[in-house]
N, C-alpha and C positions, 0 to 999 in steps of 0.2 A: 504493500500500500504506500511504501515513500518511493519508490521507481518505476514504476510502472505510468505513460501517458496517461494524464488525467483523464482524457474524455475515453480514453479505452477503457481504466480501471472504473470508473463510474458507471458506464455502460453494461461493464460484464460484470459490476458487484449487483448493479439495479435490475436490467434486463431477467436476470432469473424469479426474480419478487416481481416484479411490476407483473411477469404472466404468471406468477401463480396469486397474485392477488386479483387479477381477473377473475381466474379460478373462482377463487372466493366469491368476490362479486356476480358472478356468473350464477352460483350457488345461492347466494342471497332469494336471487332473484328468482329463481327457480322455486324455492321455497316457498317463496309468497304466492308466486302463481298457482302452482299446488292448491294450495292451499284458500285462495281465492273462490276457489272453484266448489268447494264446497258449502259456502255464503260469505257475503257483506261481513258479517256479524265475526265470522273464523277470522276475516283479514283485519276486522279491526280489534279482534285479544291480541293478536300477533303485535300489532302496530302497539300497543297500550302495552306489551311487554317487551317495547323495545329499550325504556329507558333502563329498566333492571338491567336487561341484557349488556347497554352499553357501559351499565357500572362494572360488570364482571372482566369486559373486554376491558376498559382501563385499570383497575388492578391492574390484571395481566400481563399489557401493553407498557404500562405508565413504569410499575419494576419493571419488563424488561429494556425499556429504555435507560433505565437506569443501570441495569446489568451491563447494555454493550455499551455504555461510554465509559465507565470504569474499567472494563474489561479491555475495553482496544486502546485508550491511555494508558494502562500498565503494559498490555505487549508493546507500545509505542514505545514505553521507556524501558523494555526490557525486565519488569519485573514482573518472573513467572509466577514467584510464589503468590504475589495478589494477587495476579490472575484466578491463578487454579482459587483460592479462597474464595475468588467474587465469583465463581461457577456454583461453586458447594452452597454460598448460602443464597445465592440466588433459588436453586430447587428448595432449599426449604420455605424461601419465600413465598415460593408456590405453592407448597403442601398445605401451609398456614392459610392462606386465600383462600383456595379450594374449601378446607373446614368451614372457614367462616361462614360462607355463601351457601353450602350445603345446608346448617344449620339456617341460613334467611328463607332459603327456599321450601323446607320443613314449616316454618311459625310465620313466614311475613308475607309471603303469596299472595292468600287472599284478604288482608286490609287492603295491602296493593293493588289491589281492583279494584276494591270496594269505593277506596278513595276516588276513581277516577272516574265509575259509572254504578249502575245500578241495573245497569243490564244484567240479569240472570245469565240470558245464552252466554253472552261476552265475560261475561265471569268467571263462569265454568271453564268454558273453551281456555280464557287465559290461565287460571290457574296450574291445570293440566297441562298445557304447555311449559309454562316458567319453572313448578317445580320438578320439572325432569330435567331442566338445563342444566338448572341450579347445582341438583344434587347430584347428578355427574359431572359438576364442571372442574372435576379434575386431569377429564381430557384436554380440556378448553387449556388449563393453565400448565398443565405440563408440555404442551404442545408448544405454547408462547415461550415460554422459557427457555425450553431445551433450541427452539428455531432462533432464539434472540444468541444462544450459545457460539451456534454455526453461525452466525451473523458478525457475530464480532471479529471471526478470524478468517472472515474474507471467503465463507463456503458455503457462498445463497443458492448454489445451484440444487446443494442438497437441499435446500427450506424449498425452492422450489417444487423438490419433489413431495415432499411433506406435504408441504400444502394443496398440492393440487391432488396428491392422494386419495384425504381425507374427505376435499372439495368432490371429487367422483364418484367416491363412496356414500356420501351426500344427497347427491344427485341422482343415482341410481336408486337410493332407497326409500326414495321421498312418494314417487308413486304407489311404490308397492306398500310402501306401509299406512300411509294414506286413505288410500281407496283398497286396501286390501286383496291386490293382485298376487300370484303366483301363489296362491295356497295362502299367503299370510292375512292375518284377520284386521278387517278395518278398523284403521286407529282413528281414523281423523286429524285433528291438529296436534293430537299427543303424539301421532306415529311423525308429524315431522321433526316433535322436538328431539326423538327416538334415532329418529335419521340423521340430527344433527351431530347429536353425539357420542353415535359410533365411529361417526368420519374423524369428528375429534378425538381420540380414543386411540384408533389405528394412526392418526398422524403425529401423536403423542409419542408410540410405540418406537414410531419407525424413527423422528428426530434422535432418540433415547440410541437407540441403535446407530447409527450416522455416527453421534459423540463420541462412544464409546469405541466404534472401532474407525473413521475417519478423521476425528479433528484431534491432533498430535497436538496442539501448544497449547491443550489444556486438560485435565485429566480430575475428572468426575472420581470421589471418595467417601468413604462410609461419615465423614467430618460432613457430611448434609445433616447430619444429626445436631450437630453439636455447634450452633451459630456462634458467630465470632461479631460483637456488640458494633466495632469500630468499621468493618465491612460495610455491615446494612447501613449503618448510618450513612456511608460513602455513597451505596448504591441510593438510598433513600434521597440524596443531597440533590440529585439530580432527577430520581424516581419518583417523588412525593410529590412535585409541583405537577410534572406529566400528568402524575391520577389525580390527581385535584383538578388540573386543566381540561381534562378528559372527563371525567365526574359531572361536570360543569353542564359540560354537553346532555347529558342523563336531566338533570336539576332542569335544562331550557327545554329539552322535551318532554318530559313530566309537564312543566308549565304552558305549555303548547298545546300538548294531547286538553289538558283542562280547558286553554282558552275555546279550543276550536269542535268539540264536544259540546258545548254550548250551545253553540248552532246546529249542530246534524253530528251523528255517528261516521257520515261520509266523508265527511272533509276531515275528522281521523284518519281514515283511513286513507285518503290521498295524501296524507302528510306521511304513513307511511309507505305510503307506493314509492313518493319524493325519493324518501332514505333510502329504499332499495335500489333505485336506480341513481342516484347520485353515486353512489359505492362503485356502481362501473365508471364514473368518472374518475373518484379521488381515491379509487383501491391501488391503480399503476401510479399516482402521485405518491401516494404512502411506501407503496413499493421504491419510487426514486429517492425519497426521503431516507428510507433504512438502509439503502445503497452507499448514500451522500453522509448519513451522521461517524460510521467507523472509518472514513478515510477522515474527516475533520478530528475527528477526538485522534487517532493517528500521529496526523500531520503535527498537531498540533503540541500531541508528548514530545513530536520525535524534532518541531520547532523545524518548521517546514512553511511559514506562512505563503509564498506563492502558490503553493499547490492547494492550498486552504482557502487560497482568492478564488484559482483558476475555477475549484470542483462548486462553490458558491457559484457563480458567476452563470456556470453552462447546468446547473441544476435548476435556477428562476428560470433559463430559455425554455429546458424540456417542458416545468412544471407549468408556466404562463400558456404554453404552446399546447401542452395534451386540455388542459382545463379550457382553454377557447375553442377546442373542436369539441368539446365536452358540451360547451353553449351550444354550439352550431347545430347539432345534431338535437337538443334537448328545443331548439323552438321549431327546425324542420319537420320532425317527426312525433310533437306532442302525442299527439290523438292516437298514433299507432305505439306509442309505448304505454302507453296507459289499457289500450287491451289487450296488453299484456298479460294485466291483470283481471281481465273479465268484467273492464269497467262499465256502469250499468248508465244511461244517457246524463242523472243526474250528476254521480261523480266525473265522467268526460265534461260538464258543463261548469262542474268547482273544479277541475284538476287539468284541466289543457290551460287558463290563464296563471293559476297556482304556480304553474312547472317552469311559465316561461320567464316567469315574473322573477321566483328564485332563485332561476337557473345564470339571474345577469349577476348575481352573486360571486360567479367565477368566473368574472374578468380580475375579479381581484383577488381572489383566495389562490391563484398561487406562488405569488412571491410570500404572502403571509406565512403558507406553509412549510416553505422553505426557512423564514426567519428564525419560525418558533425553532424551527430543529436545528439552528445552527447555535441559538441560544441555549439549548440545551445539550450538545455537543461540545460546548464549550463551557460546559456547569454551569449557566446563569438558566437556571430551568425556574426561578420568579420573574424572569423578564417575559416569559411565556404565560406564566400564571396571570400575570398582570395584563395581558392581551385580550386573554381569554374571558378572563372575568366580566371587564370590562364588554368586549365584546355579547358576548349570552347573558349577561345578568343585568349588565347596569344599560343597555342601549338596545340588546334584539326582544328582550321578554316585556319590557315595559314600554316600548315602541310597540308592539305587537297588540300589548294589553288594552293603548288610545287607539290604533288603527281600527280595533275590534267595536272599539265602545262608538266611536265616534264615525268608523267609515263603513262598517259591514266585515262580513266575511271576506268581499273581494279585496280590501283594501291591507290586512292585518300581513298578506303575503311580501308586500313590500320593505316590512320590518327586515326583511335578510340583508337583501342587497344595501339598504342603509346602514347595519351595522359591521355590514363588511370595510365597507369605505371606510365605515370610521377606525376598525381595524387597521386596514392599511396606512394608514396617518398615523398609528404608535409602530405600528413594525419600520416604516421607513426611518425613524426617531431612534428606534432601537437597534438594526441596523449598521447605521451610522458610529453609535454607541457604542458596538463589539470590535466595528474596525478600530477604534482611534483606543480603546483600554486591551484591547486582547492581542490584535492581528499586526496593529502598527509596531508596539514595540518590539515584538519578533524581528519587524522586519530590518532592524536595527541592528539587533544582535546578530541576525544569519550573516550581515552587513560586515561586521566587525570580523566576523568566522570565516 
């Protein structure tokens, strides 16, 4: 990662994530549509259990981001033995997650519905679904772990396979357990949750396998047992503003799912049509993101700042560039992505201007997304926290909440793209901010070398 042409190594770190998180995204969607099919009411528990869903995913996400910048700053500087440490207690970080969430998805399910409708069907359907995530989601977190592992030492081809794996197995299963084909008995929305995490499960297995016998500069020990205080703190320093910032997102769609409930169960449910299909947009940006953070944290041990410029620099290209055909295609082809989902005339009628309206949102979310991770790449993961917050909390939810009261339904859509902008006005702030305290005096020192 310090020799190799940037745009090749960013390419061939990103390139294998960006299609397996298609993958993912592909799966998503498939999911939904499934599941669509069996009524309105199944697609919007699913939608109403997406913010749980997305808290499980940040854990998971948020420490593993914190795992590969600690992890590829020690290889950076050569220190194995913190390496191998931040591996170890990173899987227990995992196990601990996993507990937790097991036990939320046991006792806290169904308040969690309760709170958000009073729909019977949608209750049931959701619960059934959430608590089978929940209480296997130690697929979910050993699969993030173990892929954030191979990620830090530069061997996405294997996440790749991981990923798209588990995505297959997914996808394949989603019908038959569903609607009860090939001898198997109909589950309904349970059999999707069924199908989700067995895919997580086998993609869990196989990372576990990959470590153990492909990634050499780091070496998994029975000391997952036995956490080392100074470690987590390190992974945390970096991993705790991630899942708070990420969390964040859970807290705006909880508050969304409520505002827009209000009006109709439908326009739930297009908001999460929205999610699933935005995910084919920003899953290959995430994917360039987890490409682009272990070359900067890197670079950065190894005090390397041109290459820290360079791999910045052609990561806002791709990210601006995939995100703008991301638009393009999200206002050409509204009305055919939405029957997708088996949309019935009223939701085609709340969710073709919904989609396009949203969708101008990423003209500017990807240089954003690029900042937050180069912020946290570089351990300032509260300069992300601070984007975020502000963003979903203080400007998209309460924008959303007057849009509602005062414009209608049609009008609450516009709260994105407004608090995108105003995102982009702190990232370019902050930005600015990492070059001139992190990047520049590097460049000083390599100067002097």
């Amino acid at each position: 990662m310090g020799v190799m042409p940037v745009n090749r190594l960013l390419i061939s770190m990103s390139l294998p994530m960006m299609v397996s998180m298609l993958v993912q995204a592909l799966y998503n969607i498939v999911d939904s549509m499934f599941v669509a099919r069996l009524s309105e009411n199944a697609l919007t528990a699913v939608s109403l259990a997406f913010p749980a869903q997305s808290l499980m995913i940040a854990v998971g996400t948020g420490t593993g981001v914190g795992i590969n910048a600690l992890l590829s700053k020690s290889l950076g500087e050569k220190n194995f033995e913190l390496a191998n440490k931040t591996a170890d207690n990173g899987v227990f970080l995992a196990v601990m997650s996993f507990l937790a969430f097991a036990l939320g998805g046991i006792f806290l399910t169904r308040p969690f519905f309760l709170l958000q409708t009073g729909n019977a069907a949608i209750v049931e359907d959701g619960v059934s679904y959430l608590t089978i995530c929940c209480v296997c989601s130690f697929g979910l977190f050993g699969q993030v772990t173990l892929e954030k592992l191979l990620q830090s030492t530069g061997r996405t081809f294997y996440t790749m396979i991981t990923q798209g794996t588990g995505a297959i197995i997914n996808i394949i299963l989603d019908p038959i357990m569903i609607f009860g084909l090939l001898g198997c008995p109909r589950m309904g929305v349970a059999g999707a949750a069924i199908a989700t995490v067995i895919g997580q499960i086998v993609a869990a297995a196989l990372a576990l396998w990959f470590n153990l016998r492909k990634n050499h500069e780091i070496a998994l020990s029975r000391r997952i047992l036995r956490p080392e205080g100074r470690v987590v703190r390190k992974i945390y320093s970096v991993g705790l503003p991630s899942i708070v910032m990420a969390s964040i997102g859970s807290v705006m769609t909880f508050g969304m799912n409520k505002i827009l409930i209000a009006f109709t169960s439908t326009a739930t449910a297009v908001f999460g049509v929205y999610f699933k299909l935005q995910s084919f947009v920003f899953m290959p940006t995430f994917g360039l993101n987890n490409g682009m953070v272990p070359i900067i944290s890197y670079n950065f041990g190894a005090r390397k700042p041109d290459r820290m410029k360079q791999t910045i620099r052609l990561s806002v290209l791709y990210a601006v560039g995939m995100l703008t055909f991301g638009l393009v295609i999200f206002w050409l082809f509204t009305p055919q992505l939405l029957s997708i989902f088996n949309a019935s005339e009223t939701m085609l009628a709340i969710g073709v201007p919904a989609l396009r309206i949203i969708s101008l949102s990423f003209l500017f979310a990807g240089f954003c997304i690029i900042t937050l991770s180069v912020c946290q790449a570089l351990g300032h993961g509260l300069l992300s926290l601070t984007v975020s917050v502000v963003r979903q909390l203080v400007v998209l939810l309460p924008s959303a909440f007057l849009l509602a009261r005062f414009g209608g339904l049609s009008a609450v859509w516009w709260a994105f793209p407004f608090a995108e902008l105003f995102s982009l006005t702190l990232c370019v702030i902050y930005m600015r901010h990492l070059y001139r305290s992190e990047i520049k005096p590097l460049e000083g020192s390599a100067a002097e070398g």
